[in-house]
C-alpha positions, -999 to +999 in steps of 0.1 A: +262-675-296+267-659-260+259-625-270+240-610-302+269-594-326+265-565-346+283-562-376+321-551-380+316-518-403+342-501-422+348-480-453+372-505-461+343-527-469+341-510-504+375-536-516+346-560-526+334-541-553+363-545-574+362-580-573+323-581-573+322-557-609+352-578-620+334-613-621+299-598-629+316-586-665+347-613-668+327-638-690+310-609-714+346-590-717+363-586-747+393-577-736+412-562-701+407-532-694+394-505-671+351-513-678+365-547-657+366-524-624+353-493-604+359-461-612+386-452-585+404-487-591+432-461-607+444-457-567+458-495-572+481-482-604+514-481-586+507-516-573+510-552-586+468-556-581+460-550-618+488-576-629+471-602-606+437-592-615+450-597-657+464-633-650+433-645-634+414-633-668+440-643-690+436-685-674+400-677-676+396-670-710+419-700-721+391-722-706+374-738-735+348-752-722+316-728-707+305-755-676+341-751-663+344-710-667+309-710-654+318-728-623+345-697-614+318-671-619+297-693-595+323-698-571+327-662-568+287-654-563+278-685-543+308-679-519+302-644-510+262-653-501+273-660-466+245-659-445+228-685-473+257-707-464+256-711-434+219-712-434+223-748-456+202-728-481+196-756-514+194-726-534+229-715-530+259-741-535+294-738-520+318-742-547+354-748-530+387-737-547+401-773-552+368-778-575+376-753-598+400-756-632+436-768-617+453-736-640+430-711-625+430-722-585+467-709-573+459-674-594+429-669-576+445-679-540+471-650-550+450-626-562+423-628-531+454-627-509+470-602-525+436-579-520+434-592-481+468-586-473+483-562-490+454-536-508+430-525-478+461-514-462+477-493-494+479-459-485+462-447-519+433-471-509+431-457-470+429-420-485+400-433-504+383-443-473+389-415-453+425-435-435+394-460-420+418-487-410+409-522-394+421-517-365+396-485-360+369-507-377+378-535-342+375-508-319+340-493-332+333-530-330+346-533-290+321-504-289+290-516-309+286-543-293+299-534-255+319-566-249+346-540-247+376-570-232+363-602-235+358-622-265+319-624-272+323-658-284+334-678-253+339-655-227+371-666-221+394-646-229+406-607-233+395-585-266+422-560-260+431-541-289+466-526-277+496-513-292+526-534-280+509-566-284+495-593-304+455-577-315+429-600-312+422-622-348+399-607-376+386-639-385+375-653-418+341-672-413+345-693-442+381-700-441+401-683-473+423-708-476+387-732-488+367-700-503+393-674-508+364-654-532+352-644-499+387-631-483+375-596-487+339-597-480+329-579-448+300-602-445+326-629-439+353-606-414+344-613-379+367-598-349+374-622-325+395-640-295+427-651-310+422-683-286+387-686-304+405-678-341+429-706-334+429-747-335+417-765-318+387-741-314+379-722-345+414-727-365+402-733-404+375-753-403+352-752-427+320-746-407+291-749-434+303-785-433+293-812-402+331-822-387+353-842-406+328-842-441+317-828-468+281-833-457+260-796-453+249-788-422+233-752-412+263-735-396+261-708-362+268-671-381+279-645-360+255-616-372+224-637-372+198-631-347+195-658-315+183-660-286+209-670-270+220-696-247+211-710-205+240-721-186+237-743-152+262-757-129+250-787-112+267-813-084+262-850-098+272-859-064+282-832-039+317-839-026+338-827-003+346-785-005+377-792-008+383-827-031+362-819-060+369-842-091+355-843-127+328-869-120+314-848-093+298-822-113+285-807-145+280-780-167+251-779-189+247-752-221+214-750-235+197-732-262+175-707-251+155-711-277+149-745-288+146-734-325+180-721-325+188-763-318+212-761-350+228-732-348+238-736-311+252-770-318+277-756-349+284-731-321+295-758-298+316-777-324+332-748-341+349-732-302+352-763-290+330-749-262+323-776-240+356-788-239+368-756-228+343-746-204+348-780-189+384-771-183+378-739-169+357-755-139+388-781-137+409-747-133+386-738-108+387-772-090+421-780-090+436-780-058+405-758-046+415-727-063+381-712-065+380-711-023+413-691-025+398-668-050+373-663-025+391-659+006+411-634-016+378-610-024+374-613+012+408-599+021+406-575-008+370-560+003+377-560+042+349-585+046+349-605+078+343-642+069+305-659+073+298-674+107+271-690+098+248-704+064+229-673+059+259-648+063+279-670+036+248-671+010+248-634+014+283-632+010+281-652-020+255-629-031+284-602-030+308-617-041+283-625-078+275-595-077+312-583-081+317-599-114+309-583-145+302-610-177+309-585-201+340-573-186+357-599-168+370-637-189+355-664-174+329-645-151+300-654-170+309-687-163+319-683-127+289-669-116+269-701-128+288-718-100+281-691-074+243-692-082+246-731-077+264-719-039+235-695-033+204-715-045+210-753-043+239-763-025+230-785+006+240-775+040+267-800+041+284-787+018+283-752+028+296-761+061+328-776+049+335-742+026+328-726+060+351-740+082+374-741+053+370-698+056+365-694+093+371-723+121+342-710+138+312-717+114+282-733+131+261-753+114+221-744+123+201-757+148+187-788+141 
């Protein structure tokens, strides 16, 4: 919601076609066979996919009644409309796993795995796609989108895709473990923080539902066009530079479009945004860490400290200036602060920073 997103794009993408052809013929088949799948499907021949694909037809075709094989083909259609899901669409129901014919569910959960886990990556499979892989796919999206090591969705954190360490989550949007029929639709794949891809933020929620129900509600999608969001820091009641405590202050996120009212809020919910932004002004707070961050650009830059109100706004002005939102977790929200320094802080307050910087401030003439 921060920042527009482009979509992740891959030749790996075309894995959905297999199951897409599969369930478009599965109720009209006669029998299992090769008119169930694409063309180059032979480069899975070696591997236990077909095996998995054949139990999932054979517990569908021992399903008497039509209502109940009809629901699977639905499941499989509704699930991968994703944008219509999380746009509440009426036209387009979510059909969960758990509603589905007991015999069938656990073959589906294996076969959708199966695909996510183990087929993109056979090497047959990569061949086919020209040896795309998703970890080339993450780093044409670092470069799509230019949020090339922070996370776009909080800000937060680093989006470093290293070797030697833990890469950042490829995240399921509607959570496989509810709708696994979507595991490998690239509609549904969304690269992101793996502080954002985990509980208590993201973690498996399923987000086309309002917290804690099964009651619709129109969900934030990461490729959907926004407008964005406005951040402001505000003092409730300016305190002390140096003592500054939870009640003292706040920090408001606002659509910047009013129309995007829904969307923003899901956003909020689904991070746990507020929450954490909260705590990272706490971070800042606590035992007036942000002043030493200051005094430390200072000492870094060969700046000499303000004497007076005017040389610290203009210092300030610097010191904003030397963060970059895109590049730098936690500056997009830092800066809200400085601007609140800069533009409405009283002189007061800017006094006791200061002194805190330079035992020689003066406060101005009177």
């Amino acid at each position: 919601m921060i920042f527009k997103i482009k979509r992740l794009k891959s030749r790996i993408c075309i894995i959905h076609q297999i199951p897409k052809k599969f369930f478009n013929n599965l109720e009209s088949a006669r029998r299992f066979d090769d008119n169930l799948f694409p063309d180059w499907f032979n480069v899975f021949d070696r591997t236990a996919l077909r095996a998995k694909f054949e139990t999932v037809y054979n517990k569908y075709k021992a399903i008497q009644t039509p209502r109940n094989r009809l629901r699977i083909i639905e499941a499989f259609t509704n699930n991968n409309k994703i944008f219509e899901l999380c746009s509440n669409s009426p036209d387009t129901e979510p059909v969960k796993i758990k509603s589905l014919p007991k015999r069938i569910q656990k073959p589906l959960r294996i076969l959708f795995e199966h695909l996510y886990d183990e087929s993109i990556h056979h090497p047959g499979f990569l061949e086919l796609v020209g040896n795309d892989t998703i970890r080339k796919a993450m780093l044409r999206f670092q470069d799509d989108n230019g949020y090339s090591i922070i996370c776009p969705f909080c800000g937060l954190e680093t989006f470093l895709i290293l070797d030697g360490q833990q890469q950042p989550s490829l995240d399921h949007w509607l959570p496989k473990a509810v709708f696994p029929q979507s595991a490998v639709n690239f509609n549904n794949l969304v690269p992101m923080g793996n502080a954002c891809n985990a509980a208590p933020a993201k973690g498996v929620k399923p987000v086309i539902y309002a917290d804690n129900t099964n009651n619709r509600t129109a969900a934030y999608y990461p490729y959907r066009e926004h407008a964005g969001v406005d951040m402001r820091f505000t003092f409730i009641n300016e305190p002390a530079a140096s003592n500054i405590n939870k009640n003292d202050w706040r920090f408001q996120i606002m659509p910047a479009d009013a129309a995007d009212t829904d969307i923003f809020n899901s956003w909020l919910s689904i991070f746990n945004i507020q929450k954490r932004y909260d705590g990272f002004f706490e971070y800042l707070f606590d035992g007036s860490r942000w002043e030493r961050h200051y005094r430390k650009y200072l000492e870094d830059n060969e700046i000499p400290p303000a004497d007076n109100i005017a040389g610290l706004k203009e210092s300030f002005r610097k010191w904003k200036n030397n963060f970059n939102a895109y590049a730098q977790p936690g500056a997009l929200l830092y800066v809200h602060f400085i601007d609140y320094l800069i533009n409405r802080a009283s002189d007061g307050f800017l006094y006791g920073i200061g002194r805190f910087i330079n035992n020689n401030f003066q406060m101005p003439a009177v």
